[in-house]
C-alpha positions in Angstrom: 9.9 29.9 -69.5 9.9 31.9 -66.3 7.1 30.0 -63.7 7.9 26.4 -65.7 9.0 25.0 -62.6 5.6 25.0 -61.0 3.7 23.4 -63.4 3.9 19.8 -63.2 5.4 17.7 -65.6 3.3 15.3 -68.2 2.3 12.0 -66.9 5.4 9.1 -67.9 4.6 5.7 -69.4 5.4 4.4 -66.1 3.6 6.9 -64.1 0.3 5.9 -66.4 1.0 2.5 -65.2 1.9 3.1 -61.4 -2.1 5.0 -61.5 -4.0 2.4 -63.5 -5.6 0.7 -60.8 -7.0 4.0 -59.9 -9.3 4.1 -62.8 -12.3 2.2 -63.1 -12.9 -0.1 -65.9 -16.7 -0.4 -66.4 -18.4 1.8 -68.8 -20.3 5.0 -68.6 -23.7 3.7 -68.6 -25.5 6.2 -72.1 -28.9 5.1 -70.4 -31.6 6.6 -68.2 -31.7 10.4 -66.8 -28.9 12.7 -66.3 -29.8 14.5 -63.3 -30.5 10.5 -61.7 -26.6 10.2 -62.9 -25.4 13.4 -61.5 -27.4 12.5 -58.5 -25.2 9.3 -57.9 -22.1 11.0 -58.6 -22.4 14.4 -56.3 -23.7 11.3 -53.6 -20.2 9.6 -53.9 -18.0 12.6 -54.5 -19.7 14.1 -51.1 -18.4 10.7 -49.4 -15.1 11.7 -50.3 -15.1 15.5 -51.0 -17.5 16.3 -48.3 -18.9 19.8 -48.2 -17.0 21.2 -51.0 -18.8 18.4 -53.2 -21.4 20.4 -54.3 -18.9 23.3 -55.4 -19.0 24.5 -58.7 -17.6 26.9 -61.4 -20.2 29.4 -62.9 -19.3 31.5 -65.7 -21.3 34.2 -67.3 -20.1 36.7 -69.9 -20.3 41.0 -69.6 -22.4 43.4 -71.3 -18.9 43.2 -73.9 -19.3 39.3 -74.4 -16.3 39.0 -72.0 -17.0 35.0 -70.0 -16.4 35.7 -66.3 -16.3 32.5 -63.9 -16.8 31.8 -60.5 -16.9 29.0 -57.9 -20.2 28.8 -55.9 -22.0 26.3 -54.1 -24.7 24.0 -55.6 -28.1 24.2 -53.2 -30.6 22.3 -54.8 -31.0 20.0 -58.1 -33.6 18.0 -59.5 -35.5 18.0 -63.2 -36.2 21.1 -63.3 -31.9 22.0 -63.0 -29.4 23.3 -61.0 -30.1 25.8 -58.2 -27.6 28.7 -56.6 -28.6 31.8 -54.4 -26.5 35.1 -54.6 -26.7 38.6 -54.3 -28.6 39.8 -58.0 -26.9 42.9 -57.4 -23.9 41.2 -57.8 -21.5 41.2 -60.9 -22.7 37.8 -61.6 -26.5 38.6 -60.9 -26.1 41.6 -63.3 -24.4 39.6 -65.9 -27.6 37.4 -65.5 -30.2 39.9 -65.6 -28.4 41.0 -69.1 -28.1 37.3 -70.4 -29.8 34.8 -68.6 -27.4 32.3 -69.4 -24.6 30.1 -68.2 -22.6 27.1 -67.6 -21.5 25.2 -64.5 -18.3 23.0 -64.5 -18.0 20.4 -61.3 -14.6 18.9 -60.8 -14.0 16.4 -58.4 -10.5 15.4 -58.4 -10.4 12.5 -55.7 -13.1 10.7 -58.2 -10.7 11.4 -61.8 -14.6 13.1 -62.5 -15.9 15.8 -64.2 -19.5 17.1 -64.9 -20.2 20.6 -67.1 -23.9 22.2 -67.9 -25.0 24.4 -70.1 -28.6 26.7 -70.6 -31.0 29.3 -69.3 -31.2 30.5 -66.0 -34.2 31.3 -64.1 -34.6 33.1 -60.8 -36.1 30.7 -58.6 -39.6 31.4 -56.7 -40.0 33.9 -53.8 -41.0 31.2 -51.4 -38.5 29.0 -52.5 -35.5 31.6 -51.9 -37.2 32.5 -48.8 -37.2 29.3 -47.7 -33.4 28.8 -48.2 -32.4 31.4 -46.7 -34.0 30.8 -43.6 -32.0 27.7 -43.3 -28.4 29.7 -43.4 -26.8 30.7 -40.3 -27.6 34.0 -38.2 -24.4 35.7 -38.9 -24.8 34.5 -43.0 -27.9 35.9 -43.3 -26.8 39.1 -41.3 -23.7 39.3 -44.1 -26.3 39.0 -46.8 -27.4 42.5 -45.4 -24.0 43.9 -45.2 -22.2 43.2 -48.1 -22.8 45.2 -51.3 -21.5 42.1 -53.0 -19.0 43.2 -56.3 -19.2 47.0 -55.1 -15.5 48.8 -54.2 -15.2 48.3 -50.2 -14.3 51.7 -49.1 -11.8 50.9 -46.2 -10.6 47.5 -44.4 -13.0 48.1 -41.6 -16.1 49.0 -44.1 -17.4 45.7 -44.1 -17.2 44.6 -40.2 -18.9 48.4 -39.7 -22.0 46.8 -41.9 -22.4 43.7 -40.2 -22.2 45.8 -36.8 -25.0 48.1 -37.9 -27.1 45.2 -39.8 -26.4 43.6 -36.5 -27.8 46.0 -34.4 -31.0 46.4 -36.9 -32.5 42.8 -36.4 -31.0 42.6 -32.8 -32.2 38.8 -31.4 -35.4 38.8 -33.9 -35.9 37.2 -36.6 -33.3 37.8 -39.8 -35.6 38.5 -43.1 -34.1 37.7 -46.7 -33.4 40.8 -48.3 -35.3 42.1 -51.4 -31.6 42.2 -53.7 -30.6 38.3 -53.0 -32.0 35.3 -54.3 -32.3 32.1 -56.1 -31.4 31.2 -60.0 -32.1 27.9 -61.6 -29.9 27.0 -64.1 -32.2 24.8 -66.9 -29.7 23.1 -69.1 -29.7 22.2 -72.9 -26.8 19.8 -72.2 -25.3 17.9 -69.3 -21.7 16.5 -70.0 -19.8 13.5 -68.1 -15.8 13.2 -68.1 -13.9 10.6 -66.6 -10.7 10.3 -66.6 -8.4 7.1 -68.2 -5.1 6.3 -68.7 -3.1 8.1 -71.4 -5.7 11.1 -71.6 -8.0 8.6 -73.8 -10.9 9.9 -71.0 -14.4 8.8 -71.5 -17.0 11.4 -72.2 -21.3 11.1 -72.3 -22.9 13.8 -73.5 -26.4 14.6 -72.8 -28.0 16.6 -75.3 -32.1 17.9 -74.5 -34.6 17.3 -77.1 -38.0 17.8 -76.2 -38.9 16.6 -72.5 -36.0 13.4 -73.3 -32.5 13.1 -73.5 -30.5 11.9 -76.5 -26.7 10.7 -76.1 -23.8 10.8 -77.8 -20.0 9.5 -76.8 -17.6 11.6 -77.4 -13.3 11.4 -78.6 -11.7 12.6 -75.3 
């Protein structure tokens, strides 16, 4: 098969063996709140991922049912869910405007550990977006202005012509958030924890919503 020499070969008995004292051997704990867990995991992937921790696939599907993914960044999470900011003029921010929902996949390799969501998205509050933004750096925010995010770029120098003029518009002051970008809060139904083991027998926790609680359920790898 033309390209087989790039993919890498299936783990051996003995490679199995050379890795086992690379995976843990205590249990995925089934009890207590899933955004708590995630909060401990993101913590210790961050200690060895560092500021690509908090990246995360976000798929979406078309107006023709067609999933499209992503990676973005992860700004905020707590019980209400999982918060992003982008352009809503965006393909993504369309796709969301047409079906406000989506799943998030977080893959952390150097921990053998995985996390997916799935639910509703929201768009987040005004003052809340606002307040994010302000927190992004000068030449960000001005390339917030600038980009028509998804939208054919007429010409390799298009863009840098955008940020020159946006550039020019808010001169020293101040740097607003513009009305087409902002927040979404992804609310999810179910919250999924994968960790790899030896042999591909992986351990997975699946957090299922019901209500304001959380029932669990293991599941075969």
């Amino acid at each position: 098969m033309k390209g087989q020499g790039l993919i890498p070969a299936s783990p051996a008995e003995e490679d199995y063996a050379r890795a086992a004292d690379g995976w843990e051997t205590t249990t995925l704990g089934a009890d207590g709140d899933p955004i708590a867990l995630f909060g401990e995991w993101l913590a210790r992937a961050t200690k060895t991922d560092g500021e690509l921790a908090n990246a995360m696939a976000l798929a979406t599907v078309d107006a023709d049912g067609l999933p499209d993914c992503r990676m973005v960044l992860l700004k905020g999470v707590d019980g209400r869910g999982f918060t992003f900011y982008t352009n809503s003029q965006s393909a993504k921010g369309e796709q969301l405007a047409a079906d406000p929902k989506a799943a998030i996949c977080f893959h952390w390799k150097s921990l053998r550990r995985q996390v997916r969501a799935r639910g509703e998205v929201e768009a987040v509050e005004a003052a809340e977006a606002d307040a994010y933004f302000a927190t992004r750096a000068r030449s960000a925010q001005i390339g917030a202005w600038a980009s028509d995010q998804s939208r054919t770029l007429e010409g390799p120098l298009a863009l840098e012509r955008r940020i020159a003029e946006a550039g020019l518009r808010f001169g020293l002051g101040k740097v607003p958030r513009p009305p087409h970008w902002g927040g979404y809060r992804l609310r999810p139904r179910s919250i999924e924890f994968w960790r790899e083991r030896p042999f591909r027998l992986h351990e997975r926790l699946l957090f299922e919503r019901q209500g304001d609680a959380w029932a669990t359920r293991r599941l075969y790898p």
